[in-house]
C-alpha positions as CSV (number, residue, x, y, z in Angstrom):
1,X,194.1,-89.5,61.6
2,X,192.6,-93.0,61.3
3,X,193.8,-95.8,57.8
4,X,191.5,-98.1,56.5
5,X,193.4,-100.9,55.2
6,X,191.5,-102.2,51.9
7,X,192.2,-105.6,50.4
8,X,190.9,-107.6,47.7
9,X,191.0,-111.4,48.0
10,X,189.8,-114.4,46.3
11,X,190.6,-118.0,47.8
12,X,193.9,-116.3,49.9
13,X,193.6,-118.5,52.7
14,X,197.6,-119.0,52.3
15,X,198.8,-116.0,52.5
16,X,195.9,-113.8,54.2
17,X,196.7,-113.9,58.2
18,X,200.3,-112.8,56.9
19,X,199.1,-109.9,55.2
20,X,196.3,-108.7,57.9
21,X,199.2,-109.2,60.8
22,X,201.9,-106.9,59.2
23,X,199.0,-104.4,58.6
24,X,197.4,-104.7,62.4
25,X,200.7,-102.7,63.8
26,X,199.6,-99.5,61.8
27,X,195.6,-99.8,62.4
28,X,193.0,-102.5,62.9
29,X,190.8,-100.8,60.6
30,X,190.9,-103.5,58.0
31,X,188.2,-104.2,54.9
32,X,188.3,-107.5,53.3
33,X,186.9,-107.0,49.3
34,X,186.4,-110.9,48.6
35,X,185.1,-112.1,45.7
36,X,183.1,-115.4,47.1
37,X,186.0,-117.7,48.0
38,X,185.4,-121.1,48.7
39,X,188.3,-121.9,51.0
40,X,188.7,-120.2,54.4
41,X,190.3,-117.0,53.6
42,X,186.6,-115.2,54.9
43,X,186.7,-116.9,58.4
44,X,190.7,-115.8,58.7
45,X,189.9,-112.9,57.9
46,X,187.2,-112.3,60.4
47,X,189.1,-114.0,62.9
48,X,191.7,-111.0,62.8
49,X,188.8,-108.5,63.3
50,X,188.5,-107.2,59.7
51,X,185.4,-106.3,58.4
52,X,184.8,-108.8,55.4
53,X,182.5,-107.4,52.2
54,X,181.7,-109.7,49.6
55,X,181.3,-108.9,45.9
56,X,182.0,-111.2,42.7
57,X,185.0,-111.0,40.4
58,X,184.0,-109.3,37.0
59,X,187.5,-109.5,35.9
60,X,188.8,-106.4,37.1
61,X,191.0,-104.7,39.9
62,X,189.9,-101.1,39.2
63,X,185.6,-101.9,39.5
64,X,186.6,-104.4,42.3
65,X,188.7,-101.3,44.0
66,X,186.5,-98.4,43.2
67,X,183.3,-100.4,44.3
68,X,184.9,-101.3,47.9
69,X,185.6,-97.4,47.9
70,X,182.2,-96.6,47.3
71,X,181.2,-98.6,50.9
72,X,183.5,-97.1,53.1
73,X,181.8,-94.4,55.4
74,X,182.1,-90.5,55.3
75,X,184.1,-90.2,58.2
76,X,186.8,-92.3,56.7
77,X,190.1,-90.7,56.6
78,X,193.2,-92.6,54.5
79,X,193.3,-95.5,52.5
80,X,195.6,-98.2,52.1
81,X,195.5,-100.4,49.3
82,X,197.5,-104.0,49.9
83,X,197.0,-107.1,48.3
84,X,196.2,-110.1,50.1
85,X,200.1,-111.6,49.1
86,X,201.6,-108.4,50.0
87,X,203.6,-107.4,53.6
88,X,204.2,-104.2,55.2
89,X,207.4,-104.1,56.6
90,X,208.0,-102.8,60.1
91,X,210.5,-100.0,58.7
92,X,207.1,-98.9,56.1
93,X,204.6,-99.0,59.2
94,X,206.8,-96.7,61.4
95,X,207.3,-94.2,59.0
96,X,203.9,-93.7,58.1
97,X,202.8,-93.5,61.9
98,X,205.7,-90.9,62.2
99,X,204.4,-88.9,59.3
100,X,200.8,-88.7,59.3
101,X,200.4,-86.4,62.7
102,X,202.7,-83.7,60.8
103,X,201.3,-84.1,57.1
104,X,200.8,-80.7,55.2
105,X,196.8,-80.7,54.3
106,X,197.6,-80.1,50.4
107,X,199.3,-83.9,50.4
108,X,196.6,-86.4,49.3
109,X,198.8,-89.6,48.7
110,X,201.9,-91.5,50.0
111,X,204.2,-93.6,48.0
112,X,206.8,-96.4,48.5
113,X,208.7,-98.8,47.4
114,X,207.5,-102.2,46.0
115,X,209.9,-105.2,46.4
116,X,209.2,-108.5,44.6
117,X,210.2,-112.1,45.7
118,X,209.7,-114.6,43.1
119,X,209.4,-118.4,44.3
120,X,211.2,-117.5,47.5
121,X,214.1,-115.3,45.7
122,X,213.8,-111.2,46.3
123,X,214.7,-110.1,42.8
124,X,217.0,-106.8,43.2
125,X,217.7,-106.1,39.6
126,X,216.3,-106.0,36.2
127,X,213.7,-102.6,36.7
128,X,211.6,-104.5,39.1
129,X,213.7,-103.8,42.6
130,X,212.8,-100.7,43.6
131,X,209.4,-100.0,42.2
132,X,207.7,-96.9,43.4
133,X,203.9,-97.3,44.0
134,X,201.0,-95.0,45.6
135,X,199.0,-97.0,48.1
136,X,198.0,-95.0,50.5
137,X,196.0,-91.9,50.1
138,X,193.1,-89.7,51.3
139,X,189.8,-90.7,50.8
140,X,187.8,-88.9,48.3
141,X,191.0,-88.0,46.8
142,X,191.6,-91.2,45.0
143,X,190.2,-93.5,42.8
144,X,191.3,-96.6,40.6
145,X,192.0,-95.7,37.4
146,X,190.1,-97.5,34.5
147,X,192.4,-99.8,32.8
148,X,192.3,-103.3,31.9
149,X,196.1,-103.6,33.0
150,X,198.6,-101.9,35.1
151,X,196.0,-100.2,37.2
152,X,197.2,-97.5,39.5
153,X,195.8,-94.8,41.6
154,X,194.8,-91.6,40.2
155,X,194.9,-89.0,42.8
156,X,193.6,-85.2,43.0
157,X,196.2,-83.5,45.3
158,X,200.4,-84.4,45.7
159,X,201.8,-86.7,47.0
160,X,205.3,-87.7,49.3
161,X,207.7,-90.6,49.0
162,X,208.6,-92.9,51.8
163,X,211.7,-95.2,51.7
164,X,210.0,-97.6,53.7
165,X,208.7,-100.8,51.4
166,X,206.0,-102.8,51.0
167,X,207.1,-106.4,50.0
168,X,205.2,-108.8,47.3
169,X,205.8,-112.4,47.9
170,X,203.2,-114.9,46.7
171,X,203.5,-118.7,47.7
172,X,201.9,-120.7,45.2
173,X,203.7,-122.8,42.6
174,X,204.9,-121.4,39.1
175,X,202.4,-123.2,37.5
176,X,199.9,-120.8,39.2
177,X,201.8,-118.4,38.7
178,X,201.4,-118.7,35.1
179,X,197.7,-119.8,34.7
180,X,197.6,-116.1,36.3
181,X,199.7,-114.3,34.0
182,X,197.6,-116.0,30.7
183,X,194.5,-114.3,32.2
184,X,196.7,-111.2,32.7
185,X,198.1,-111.1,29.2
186,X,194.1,-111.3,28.0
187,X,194.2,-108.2,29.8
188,X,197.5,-106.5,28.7
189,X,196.3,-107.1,25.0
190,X,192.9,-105.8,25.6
191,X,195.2,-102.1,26.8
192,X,197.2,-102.4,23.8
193,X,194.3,-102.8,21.2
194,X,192.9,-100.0,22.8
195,X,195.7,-98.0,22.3
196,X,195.3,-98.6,18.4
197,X,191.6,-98.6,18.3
198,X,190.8,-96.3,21.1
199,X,187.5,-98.1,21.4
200,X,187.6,-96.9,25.0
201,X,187.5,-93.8,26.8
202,X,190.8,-92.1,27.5
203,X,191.1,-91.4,31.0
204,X,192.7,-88.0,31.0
205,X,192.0,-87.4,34.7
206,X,194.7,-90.4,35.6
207,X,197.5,-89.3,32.6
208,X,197.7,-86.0,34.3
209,X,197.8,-87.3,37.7
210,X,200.3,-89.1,36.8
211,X,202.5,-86.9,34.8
212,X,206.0,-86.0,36.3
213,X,206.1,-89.8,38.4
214,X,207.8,-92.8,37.7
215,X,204.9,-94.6,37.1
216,X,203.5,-92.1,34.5
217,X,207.2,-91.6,32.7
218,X,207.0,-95.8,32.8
219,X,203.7,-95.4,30.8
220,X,205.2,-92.6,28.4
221,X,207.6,-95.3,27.6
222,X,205.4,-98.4,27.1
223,X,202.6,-95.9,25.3
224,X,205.2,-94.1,23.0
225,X,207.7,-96.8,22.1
226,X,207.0,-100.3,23.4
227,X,203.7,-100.8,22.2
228,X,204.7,-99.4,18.7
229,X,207.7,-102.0,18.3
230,X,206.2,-104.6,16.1
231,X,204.4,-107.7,17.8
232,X,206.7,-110.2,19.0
233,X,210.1,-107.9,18.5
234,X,208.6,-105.9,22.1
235,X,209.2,-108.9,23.9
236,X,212.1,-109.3,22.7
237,X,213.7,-106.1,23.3
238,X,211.8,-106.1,26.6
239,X,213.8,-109.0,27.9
240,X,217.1,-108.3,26.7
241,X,216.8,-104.6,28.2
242,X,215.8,-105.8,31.6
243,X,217.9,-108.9,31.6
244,X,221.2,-107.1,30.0
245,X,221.0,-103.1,30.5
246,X,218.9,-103.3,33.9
247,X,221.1,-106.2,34.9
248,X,218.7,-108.7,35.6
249,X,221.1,-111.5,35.4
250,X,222.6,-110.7,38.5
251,X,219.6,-112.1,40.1
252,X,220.6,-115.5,39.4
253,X,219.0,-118.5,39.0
254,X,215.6,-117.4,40.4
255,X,215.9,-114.1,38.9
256,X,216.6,-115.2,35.6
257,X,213.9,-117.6,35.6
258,X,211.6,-114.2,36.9
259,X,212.9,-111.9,33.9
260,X,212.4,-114.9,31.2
261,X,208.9,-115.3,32.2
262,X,207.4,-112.1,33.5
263,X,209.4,-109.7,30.5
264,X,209.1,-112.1,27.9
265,X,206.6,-115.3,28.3
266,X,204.0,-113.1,29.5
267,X,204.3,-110.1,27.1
268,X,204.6,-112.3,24.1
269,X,201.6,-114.0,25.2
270,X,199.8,-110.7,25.0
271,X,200.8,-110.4,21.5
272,X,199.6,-113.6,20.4
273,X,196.3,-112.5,21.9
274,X,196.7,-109.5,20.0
275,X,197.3,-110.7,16.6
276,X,194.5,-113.2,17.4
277,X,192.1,-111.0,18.1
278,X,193.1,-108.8,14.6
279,X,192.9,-111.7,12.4
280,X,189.6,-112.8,13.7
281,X,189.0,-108.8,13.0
282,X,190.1,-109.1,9.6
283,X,188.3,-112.6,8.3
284,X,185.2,-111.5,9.8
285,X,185.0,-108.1,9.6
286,X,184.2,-107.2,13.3
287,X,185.4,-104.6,15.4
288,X,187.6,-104.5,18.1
289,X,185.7,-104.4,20.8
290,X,183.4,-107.5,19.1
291,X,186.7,-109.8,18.5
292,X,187.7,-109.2,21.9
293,X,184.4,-110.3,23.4
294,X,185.0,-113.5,21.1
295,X,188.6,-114.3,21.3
296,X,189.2,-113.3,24.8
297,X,186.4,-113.7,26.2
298,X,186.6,-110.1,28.1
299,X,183.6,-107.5,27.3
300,X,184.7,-103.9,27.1
């Protein structure tokens, strides 16, 4: 059984050759989705053997994914999906090449755990320490999900869990940090108008190949009670159960500056966009889909 390793980059030159060299132990199949960087993260790439596509940005992970999908050849076997400031740890790698000769036919997807470092600090606690997350999977038996936010794999077959982990750990300063996360909470508002509006088309495909996971009984929960909290109140309530009842303080320093900013700053921030978008709604009588084109500058 042969993996192609698929990655999506954009100006990654910093953290690129780290990614590609903790993927080379488990194959050298490697495709590089990059979308027209004007630094050298192409030629590093190349240099390392992968194969390098190039494709412009529209905005979102799951077109980006399911377009690179859509170029790979027949014959290919399994996918894995890794962003460019993602690692695979020796411990992941080994189990996977110990599991794949002896994989039942009927298994279509491997999980494992997600660990986050946040400006050189691994955070342990708080919900985000031990996140389970489907990466690699049979070809032709997975696709991206369509979503705006919180994009995952929706797969046509079951899957197994590794222990092994896959570790994100991006470089750059906060401040890029957050310039990300405002173009991310564009995003996150666009999913949660949609879930009052339903001005797009429910993917029922992905809800039921996700039912029974964490990641789907994490959706349950933000579908059926976060996003209903009033605007404002969720990050609230957010942050103090991640930072309190998930024990995110024991992080420390680093870990409390993680929690404030990616449970709160961000999420509120996707509420302001929210109510932004309805009021523009309400004093001019648009729709949804029309405000969000105007406000957030994000067709849907």
């Amino acid at each position: 059984m042969n993996i192609t390793a698929l990655v999506l980059t954009y100006n990654e030159e910093i953290h690129i050759e780290r990614c590609l060299r903790s993927i080379l132990p488990l194959t050298q199949q490697i495709v590089v989705v990059d979308s027209l960087s004007t630094d050298n993260t192409v030629r590093l790439a190349r240099s390392l053997g992968a194969q390098v596509l190039e494709r412009a940005w529209e905005n979102n992970h799951s077109t980006q994914v399911n377009w690179a999908l859509d170029q790979l050849p027949s014959t290919t076997d399994w996918i894995m999906r890794i962003d460019a400031d993602e690692i695979l740890t020796p411990q992941l790698v080994k189990q996977i090449q110990v599991l794949l000769p002896s994989l039942k036919d009927e298994v279509k997807g491997i999980s494992c755990i997600r660990k986050m470092v946040f400006q050189g600090k691994l955070i342990r606690y708080g919900g985000v320490g031990r996140n389970v997350v489907l990466r690699l999977f049979r070809f032709k038996f997975g696709r991206s999900e369509s979503r705006w936010m919180d994009e995952h794999i929706k797969l046509s077959g079951s899957t197994t869990h590794l222990s092994g982990a896959l570790i994100d750990d991006n470089l750059r300063p906060l401040s890029w940090w957050q310039e990300k996360h405002r173009n991310y909470a564009k995003r996150e508002a666009v999913d949660l108008l949609n879930l009052e509006y339903q001005f797009l088309q429910k993917d029922r495909k992905s809800d039921e190949s996700l039912t029974n996971s964490p990641i789907g009984l994490k959706r349950q929960i933000k579908e059926g009670l976060y996003a209903k909290l009033p605007g404002g109140m969720r990050a609230v309530a957010y942050f103090a159960f991640r930072y309190f009842v998930l024990l995110g303080f024991l992080d420390g320093k680093h870990g409390s500056q993680f929690h404030y900013w990616q449970a709160f700053w961000y999420r509120n921030l996707a509420d302001q966009n929210v109510a932004s978008v309805k009021k523009y709604m309400r004093e001019n009588g648009l729709s949804a889909k029309e405000a969000i084109r105007i406000v957030l500058g994000i067709s849907v």
